[in-house]
N, CA, C and O of each residue as an XYZ file, in Angstrom:
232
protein
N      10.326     -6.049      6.133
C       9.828     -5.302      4.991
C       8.302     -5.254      5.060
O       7.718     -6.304      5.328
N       7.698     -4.293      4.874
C       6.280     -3.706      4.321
C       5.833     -3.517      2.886
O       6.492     -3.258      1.878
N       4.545     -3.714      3.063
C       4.330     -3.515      2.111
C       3.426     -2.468      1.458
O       2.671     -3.192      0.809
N       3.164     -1.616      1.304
C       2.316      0.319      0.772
C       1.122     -0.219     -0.237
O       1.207     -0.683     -1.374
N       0.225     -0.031      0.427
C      -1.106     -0.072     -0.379
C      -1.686      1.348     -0.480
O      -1.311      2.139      0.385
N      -2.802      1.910     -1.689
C      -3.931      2.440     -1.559
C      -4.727      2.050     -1.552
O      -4.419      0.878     -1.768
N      -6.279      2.092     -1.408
C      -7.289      1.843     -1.044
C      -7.931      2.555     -2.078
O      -7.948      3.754     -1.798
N      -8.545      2.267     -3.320
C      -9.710      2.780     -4.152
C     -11.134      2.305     -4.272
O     -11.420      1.208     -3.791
N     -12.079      3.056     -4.888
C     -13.307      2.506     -5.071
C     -13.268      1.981     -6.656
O     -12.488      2.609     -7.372
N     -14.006      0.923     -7.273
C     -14.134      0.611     -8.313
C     -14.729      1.647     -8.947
O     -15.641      2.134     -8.278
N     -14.479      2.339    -10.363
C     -15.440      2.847    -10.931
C     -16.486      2.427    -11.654
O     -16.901      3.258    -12.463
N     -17.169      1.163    -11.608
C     -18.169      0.342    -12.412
C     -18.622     -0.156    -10.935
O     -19.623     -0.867    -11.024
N     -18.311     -0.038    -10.024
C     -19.223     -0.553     -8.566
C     -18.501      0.092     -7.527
O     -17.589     -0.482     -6.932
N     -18.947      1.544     -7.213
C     -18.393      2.274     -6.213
C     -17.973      1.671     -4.858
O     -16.924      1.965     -4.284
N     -19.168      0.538     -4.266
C     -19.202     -0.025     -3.069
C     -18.027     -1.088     -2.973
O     -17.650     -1.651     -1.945
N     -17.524     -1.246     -4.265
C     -15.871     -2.213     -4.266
C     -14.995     -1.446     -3.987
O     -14.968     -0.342     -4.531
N     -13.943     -1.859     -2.971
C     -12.878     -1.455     -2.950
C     -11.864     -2.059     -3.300
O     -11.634     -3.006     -2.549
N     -10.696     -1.865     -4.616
C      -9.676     -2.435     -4.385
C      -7.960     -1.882     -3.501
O      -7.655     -0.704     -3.313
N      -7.183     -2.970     -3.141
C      -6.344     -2.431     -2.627
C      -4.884     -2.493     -3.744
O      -4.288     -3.561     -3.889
N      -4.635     -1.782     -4.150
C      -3.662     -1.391     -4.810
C      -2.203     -0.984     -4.566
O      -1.956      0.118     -4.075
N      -0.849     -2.183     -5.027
C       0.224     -1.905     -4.360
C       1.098     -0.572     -4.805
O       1.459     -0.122     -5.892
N       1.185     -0.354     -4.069
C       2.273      1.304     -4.856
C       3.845      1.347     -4.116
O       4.689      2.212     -4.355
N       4.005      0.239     -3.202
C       5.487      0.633     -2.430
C       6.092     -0.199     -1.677
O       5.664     -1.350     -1.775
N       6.858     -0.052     -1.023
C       7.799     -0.632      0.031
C       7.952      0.215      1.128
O       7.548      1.377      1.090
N       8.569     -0.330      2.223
C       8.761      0.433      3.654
C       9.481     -0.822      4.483
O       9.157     -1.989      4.701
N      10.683      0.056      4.851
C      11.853     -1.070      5.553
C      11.673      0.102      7.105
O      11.517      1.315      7.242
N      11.767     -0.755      7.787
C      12.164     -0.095      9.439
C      13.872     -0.109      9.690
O      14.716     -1.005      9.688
N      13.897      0.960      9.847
C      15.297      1.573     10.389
C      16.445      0.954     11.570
O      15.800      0.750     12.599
N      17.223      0.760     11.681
C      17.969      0.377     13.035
C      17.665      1.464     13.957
O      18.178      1.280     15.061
N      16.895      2.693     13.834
C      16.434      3.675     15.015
C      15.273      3.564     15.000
O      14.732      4.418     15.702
N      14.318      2.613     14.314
C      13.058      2.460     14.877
C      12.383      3.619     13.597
O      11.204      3.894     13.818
N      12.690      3.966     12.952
C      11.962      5.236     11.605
C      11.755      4.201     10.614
O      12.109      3.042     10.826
N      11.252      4.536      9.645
C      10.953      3.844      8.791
C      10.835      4.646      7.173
O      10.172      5.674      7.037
N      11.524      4.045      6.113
C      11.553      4.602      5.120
C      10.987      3.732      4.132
O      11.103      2.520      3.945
N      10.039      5.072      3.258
C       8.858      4.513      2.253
C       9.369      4.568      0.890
O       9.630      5.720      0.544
N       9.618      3.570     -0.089
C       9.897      3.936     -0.876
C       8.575      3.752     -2.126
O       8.637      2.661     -2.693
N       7.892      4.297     -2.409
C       6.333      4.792     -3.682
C       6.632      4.807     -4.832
O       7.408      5.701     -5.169
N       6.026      3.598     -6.147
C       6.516      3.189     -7.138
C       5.163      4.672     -7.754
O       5.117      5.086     -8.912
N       4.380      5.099     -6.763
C       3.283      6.035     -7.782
C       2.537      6.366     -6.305
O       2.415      5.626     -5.329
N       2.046      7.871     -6.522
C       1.221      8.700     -5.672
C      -0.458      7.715     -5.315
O      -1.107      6.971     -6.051
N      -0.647      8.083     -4.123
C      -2.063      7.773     -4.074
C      -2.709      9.488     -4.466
O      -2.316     10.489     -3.866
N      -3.633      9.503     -5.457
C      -4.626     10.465     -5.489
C      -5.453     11.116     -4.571
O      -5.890     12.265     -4.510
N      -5.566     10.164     -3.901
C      -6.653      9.722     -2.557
C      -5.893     10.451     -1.501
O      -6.613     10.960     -0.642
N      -4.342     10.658     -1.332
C      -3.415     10.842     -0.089
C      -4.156      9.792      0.966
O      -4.556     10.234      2.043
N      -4.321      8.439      0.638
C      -4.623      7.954      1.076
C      -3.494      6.345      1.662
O      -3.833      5.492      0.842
N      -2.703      5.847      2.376
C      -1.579      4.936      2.056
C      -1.713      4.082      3.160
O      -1.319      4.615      4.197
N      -2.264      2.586      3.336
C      -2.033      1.799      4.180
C      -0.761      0.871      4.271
O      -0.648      0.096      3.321
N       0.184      0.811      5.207
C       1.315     -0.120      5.312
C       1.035     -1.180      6.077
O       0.535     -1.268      7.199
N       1.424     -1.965      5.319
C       0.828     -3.692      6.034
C       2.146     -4.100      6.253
O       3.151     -3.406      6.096
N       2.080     -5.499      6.699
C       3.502     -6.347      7.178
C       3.674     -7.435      5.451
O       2.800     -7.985      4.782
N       4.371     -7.398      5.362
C       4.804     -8.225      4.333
C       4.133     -9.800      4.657
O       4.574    -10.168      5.745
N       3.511    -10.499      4.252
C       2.998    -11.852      4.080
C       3.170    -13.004      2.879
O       3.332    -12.712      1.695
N       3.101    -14.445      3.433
C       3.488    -14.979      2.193
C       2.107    -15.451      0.880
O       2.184    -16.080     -0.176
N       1.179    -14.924      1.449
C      -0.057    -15.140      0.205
C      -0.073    -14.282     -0.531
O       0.243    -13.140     -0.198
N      -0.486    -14.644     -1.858
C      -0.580    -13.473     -2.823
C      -1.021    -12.574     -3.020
O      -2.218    -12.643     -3.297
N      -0.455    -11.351     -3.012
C      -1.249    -10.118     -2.970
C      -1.973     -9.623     -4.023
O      -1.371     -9.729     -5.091
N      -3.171     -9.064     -4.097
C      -3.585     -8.813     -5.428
C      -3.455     -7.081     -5.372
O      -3.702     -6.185     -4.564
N      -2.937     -7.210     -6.683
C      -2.787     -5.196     -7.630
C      -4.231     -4.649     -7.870
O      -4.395     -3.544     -8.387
């Protein structure tokens, strides 16, 4: 399992970025992979990471 981030800028300190979770993404028994998006990035912007056990911050 994966995990679907966006990537925003703070609006009170542009030069912050936070990463923001919006989804899931499981890999296929054919090697595809399906995304499932609790909310759009604005940005069309979407990084997929590997699932980890430290806490992720929203």
């Amino acid at each position: 399992m994966k995990t679907v981030f966006t990537i925003v800028e703070g609006r009170k300190e542009p030069d912050k970025k936070f990463w923001v979770r919006i989804g899931r993404a499981f890999e296929n028994q054919d090697g595809s992979t399906t995304v499932y998006l609790d909310a759009l990035p604005v940005n069309g912007l979407l990084q997929i990471r590997e699932e980890n056990n430290r806490r992720q911050e929203s």
